[in-house]
KOLDO-430234 format. One record per atom (N, C-alpha, C): x, y, z; residue in three letters. Coordinates in steps of 0.001 Angstrom, whole numbers, plus 500000, padded with zeros to 6 digits. Layout:
N
XYZAla...
This chain:
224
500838498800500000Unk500000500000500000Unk500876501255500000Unk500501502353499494Unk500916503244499604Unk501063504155500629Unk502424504290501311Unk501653504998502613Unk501666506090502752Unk500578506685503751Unk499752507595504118Unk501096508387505810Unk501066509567505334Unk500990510060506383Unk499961511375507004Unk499610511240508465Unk498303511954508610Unk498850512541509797Unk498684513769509585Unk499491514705510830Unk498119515308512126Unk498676514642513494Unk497440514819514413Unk496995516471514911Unk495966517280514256Unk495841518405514756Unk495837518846515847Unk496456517441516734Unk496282518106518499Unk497659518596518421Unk498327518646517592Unk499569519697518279Unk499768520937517045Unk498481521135516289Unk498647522196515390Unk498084523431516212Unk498213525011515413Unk497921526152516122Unk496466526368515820Unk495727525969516677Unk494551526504517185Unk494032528288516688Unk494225528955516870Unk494227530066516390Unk494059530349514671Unk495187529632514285Unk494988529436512726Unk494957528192512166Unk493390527235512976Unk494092525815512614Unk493380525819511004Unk492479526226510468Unk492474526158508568Unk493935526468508342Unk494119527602508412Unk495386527624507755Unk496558527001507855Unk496845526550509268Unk497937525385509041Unk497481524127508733Unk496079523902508780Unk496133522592507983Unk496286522481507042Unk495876524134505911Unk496558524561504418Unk497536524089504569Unk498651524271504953Unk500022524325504896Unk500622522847505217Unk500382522189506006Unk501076520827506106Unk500789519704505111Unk498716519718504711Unk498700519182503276Unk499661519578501871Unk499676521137502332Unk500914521407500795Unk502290521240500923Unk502643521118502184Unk503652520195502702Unk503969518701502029Unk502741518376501719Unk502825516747501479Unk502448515622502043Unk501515515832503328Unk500830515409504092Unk499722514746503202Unk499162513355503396Unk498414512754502530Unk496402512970503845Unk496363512655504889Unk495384512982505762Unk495359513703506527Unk494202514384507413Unk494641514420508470Unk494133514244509707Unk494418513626510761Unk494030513166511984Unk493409514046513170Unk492382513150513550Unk491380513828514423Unk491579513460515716Unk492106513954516794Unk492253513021518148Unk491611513604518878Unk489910512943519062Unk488785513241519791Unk488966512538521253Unk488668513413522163Unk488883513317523609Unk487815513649524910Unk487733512506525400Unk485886512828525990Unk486456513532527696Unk487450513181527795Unk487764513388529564Unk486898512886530363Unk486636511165529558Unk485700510580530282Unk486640508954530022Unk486478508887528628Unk487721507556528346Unk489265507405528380Unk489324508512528290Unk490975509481528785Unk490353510367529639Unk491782511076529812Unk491861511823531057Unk492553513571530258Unk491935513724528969Unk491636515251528213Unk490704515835527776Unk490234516369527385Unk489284517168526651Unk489379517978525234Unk489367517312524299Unk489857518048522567Unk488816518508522075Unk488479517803521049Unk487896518383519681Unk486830517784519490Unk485175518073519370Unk484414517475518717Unk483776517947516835Unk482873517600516856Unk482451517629515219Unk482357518861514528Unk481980520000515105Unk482612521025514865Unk483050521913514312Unk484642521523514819Unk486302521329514576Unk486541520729512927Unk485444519917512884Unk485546518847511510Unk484957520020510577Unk483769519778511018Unk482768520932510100Unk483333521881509549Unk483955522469510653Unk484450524269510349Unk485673523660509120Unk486489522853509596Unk487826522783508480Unk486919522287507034Unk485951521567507250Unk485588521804505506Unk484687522829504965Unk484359523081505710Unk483557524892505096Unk485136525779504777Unk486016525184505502Unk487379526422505345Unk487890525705503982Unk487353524274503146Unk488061524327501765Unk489131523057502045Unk488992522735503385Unk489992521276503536Unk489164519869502700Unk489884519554502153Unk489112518097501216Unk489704516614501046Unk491349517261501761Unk491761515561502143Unk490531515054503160Unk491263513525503367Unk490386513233503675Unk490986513220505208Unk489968512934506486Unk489530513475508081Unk489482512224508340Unk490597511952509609Unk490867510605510105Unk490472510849511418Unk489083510553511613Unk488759510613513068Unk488855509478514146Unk489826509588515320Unk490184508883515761Unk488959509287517084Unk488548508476517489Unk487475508262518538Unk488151508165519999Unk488056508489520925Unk488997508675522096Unk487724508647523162Unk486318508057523259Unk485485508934523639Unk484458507269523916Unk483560507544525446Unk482266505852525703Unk481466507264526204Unk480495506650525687Unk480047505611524419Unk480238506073523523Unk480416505131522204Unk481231505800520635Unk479650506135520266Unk478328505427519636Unk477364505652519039Unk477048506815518402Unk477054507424519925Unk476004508616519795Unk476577509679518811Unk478366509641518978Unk478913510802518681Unk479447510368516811Unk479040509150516691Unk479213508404515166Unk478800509476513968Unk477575509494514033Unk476466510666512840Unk477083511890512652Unk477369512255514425Unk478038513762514229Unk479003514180513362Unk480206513438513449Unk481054512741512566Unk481163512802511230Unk480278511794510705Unk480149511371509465Unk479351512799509064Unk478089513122509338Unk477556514667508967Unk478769515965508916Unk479553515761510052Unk480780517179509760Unk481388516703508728Unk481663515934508144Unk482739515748507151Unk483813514469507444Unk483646513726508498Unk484657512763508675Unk485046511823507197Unk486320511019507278Unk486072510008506111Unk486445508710506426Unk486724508664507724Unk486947507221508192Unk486801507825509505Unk486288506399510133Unk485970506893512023Unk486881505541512570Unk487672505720513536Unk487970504113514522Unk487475504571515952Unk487490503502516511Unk486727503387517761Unk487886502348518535Unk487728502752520071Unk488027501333520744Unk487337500658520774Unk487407498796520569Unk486380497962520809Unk485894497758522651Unk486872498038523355Unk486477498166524704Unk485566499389524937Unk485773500562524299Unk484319501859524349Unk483060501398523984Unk482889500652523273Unk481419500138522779Unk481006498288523097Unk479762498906523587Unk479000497451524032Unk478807496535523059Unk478721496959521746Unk479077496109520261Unk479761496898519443Unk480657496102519335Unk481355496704518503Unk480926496791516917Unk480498495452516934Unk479896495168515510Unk479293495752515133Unk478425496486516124Unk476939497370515535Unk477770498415515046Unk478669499266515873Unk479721500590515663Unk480372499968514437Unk480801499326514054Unk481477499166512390Unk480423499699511530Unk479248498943511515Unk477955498705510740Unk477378500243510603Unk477792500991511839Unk477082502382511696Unk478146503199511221Unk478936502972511291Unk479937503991510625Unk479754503818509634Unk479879502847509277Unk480023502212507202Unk478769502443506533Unk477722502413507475Unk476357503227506562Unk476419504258506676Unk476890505277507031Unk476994506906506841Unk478457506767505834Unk478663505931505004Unk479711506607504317Unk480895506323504504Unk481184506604506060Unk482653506167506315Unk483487504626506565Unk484506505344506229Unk485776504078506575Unk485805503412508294Unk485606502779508572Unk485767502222510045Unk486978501145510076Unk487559502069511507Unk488533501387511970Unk488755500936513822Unk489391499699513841Unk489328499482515634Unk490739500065516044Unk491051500216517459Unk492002501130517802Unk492096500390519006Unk493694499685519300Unk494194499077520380Unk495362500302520933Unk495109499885522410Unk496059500899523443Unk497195499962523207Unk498148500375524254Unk499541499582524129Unk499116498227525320Unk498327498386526125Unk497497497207526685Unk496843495914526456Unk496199496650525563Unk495166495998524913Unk495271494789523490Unk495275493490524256Unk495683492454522850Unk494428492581521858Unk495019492074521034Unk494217491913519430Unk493099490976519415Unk492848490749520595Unk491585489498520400Unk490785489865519474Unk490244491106519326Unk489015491700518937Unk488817491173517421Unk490261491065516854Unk490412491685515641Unk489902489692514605Unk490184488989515504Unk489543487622515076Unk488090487675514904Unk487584488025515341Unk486176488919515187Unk485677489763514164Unk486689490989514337Unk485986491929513781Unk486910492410512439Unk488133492222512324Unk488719492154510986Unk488386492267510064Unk487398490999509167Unk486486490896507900Unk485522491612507879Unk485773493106509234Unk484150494262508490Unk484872495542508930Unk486323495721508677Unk487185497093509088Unk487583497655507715Unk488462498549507984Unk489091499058506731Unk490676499315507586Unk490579499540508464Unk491873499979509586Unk492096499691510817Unk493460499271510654Unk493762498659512258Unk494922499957512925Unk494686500455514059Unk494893501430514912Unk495604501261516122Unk496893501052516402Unk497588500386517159Unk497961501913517814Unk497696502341519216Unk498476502866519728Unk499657502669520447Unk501329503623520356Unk501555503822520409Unk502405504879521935Unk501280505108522229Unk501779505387523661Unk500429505493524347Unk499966506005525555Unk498686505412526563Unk498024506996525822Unk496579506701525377Unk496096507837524810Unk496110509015526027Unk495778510051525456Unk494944511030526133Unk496300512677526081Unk497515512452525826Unk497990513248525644Unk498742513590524757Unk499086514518523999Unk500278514381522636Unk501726514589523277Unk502532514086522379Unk503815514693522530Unk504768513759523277Unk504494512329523878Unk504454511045524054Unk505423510502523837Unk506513509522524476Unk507889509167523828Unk506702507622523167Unk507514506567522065Unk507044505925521963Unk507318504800522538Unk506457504133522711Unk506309503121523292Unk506852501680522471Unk508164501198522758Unk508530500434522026Unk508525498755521619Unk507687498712522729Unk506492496715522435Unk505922497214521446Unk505435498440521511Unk504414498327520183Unk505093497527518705Unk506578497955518385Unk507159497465517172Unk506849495376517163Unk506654494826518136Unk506255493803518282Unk504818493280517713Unk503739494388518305Unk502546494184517926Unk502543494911516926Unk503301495884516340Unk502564495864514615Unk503207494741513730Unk504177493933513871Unk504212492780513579Unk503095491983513456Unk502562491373514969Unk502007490829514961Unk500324491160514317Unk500061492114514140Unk498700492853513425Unk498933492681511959Unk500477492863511464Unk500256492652509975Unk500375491267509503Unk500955490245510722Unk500089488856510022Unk498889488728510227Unk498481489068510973Unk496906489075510577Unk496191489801509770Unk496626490580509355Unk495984491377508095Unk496198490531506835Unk497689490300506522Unk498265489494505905Unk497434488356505160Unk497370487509506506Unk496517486132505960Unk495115486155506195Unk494261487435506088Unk492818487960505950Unk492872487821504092Unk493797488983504016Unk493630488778502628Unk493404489824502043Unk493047490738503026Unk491994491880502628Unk493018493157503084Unk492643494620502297Unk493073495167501988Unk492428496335503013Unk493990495982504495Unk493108496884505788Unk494513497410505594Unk494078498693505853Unk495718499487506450Unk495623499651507975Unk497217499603508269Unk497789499412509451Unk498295500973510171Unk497628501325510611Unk498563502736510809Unk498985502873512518Unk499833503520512924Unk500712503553514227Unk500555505007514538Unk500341505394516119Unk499930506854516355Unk500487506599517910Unk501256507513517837Unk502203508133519230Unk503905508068519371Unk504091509292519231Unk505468509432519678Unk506500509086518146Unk505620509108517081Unk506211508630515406Unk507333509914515276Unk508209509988514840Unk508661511012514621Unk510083510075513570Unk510810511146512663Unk511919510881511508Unk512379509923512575Unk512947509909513218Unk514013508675513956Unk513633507692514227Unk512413507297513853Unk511699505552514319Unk510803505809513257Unk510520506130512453Unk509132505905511521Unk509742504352510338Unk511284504679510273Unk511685503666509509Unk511415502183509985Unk511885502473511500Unk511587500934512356Unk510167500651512130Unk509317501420512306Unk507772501499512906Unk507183500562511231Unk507459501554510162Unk507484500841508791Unk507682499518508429Unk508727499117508813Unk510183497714508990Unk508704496757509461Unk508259496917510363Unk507554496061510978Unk506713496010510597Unk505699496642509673Unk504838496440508773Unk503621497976508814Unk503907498829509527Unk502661499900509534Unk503001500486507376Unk501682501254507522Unk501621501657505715Unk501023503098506496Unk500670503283507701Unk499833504451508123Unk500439505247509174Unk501138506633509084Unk502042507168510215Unk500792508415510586Unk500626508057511805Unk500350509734512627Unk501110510225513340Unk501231511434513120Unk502326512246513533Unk502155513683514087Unk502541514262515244Unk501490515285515519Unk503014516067516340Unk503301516862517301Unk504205517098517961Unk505700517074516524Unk505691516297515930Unk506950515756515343Unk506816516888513768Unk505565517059513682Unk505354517675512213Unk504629518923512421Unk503614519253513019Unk503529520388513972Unk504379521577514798Unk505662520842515099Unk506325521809516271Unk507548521853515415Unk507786521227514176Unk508963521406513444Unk509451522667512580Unk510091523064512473Unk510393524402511582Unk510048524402510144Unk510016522920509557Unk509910523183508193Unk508953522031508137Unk507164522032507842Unk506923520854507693Unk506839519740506362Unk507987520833505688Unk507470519855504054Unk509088519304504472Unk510383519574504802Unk511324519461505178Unk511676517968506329Unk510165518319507040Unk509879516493508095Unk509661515830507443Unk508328516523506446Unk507402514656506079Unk508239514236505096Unk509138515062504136Unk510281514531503133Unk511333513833504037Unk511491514140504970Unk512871513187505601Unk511913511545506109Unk510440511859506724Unk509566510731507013Unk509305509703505830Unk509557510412504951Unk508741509320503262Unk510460508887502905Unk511591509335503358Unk512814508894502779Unk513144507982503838Unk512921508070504888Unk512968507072506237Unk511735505361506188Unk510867506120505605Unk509895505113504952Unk509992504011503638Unk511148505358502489Unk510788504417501817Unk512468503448501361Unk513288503694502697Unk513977502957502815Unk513855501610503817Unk512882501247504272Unk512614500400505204Unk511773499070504565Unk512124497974504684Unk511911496364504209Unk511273495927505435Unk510208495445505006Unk509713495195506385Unk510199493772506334Unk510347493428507766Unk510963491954508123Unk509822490953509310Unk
């Protein structure tokens, strides 16, 4: 697959966030990431639908990777998909079915994806795999940006891309916390196709200058 990098607006400037999201897509940024926060399933308070809304009335048209951070997922699904989302993931531990939360995302349109903490094993995904589009491995314990990474994870995206692998099916793998030029190659190596990146591409001086050193770090890496 071709990979995607999607830069997390929790560490962009608020003040002018249309316009720097102008700027990091013309950077070269392929998505960009939504890290919704209930200060109920974590322990922050971010962004709801909105936030989404307003950036596509402002002319944003990549596509909106809403990452769900938030129990119960349901209610806040529609909101979502109505602002403009284009893929939603959820934790399977936030929702009492998960199955139903795939099923409702994917009838409004969007891409649905499940989202494991650095805790949390893959049981789910024997299950629920054959009705995703994306597997969501965090990276460091949600709820705050800026995060060193958490380095078992390079284990479990291994282990997530044999299972994607011998599905058959055509799910992308993406990795979120603490990604930055100096491990995105490892993070790759092990099989992710999907980098979020927020703090690392956000707080950098030049962001077409990161994601070019991130796609040369990427596209030197063999996964093993």
């Amino acid at each position: 697959m071709h990979p995607i990098i999607s830069p997390s607006i929790l560490s962009a400037d608020f003040a002018r966030l249309g316009e720097d999201v102008e700027r990091v897509l013309a950077a070269g940024a392929d998505w960009i990431h939504f890290d919704v926060m209930d200060n109920h399933y974590v322990p922050n308070l971010s962004i709801g639908p909105l936030v989404c809304e307003a950036l596509r009335k402002h002319g944003i048209t990549a596509p909106i990777d809403v990452h769900l951070m938030v129990k119960p997922v349901d209610r806040i699904v529609p909101e979502f998909a109505a602002a403009g989302a284009s893929g939603i993931s959820f934790h399977p531990e936030a929702s009492e079915h998960p199955h139903r939360t795939i099923r409702l995302i994917k009838s409004l349109g969007c891409q649905a994806g499940l989202v494991f903490n650095p805790g949390t094993p893959l049981d789910a995904l024997d299950w629920l795999l054959e009705e995703i589009d994306l597997v969501l491995l965090m990276s460091v314990n949600p709820g705050f940006g800026g995060q060193a990474f958490i380095e078992s994870t390079v284990r479990k995206i291994r282990a997530a891309r044999e299972r994607i692998d011998a599905s058959g099916r055509s799910v992308r793998l993406q990795v979120d916390g603490g990604v930055k030029i100096d491990n995105i190659g490892r993070i790759a190596r092990a099989g992710a196709d999907t980098f979020v990146a927020g703090s690392a591409i956000f707080k950098s001086a030049d962001y077409q200058q990161t994601i070019q050193a991130m796609r040369r770090e990427i596209a030197g890496a063999t996964i093993i």
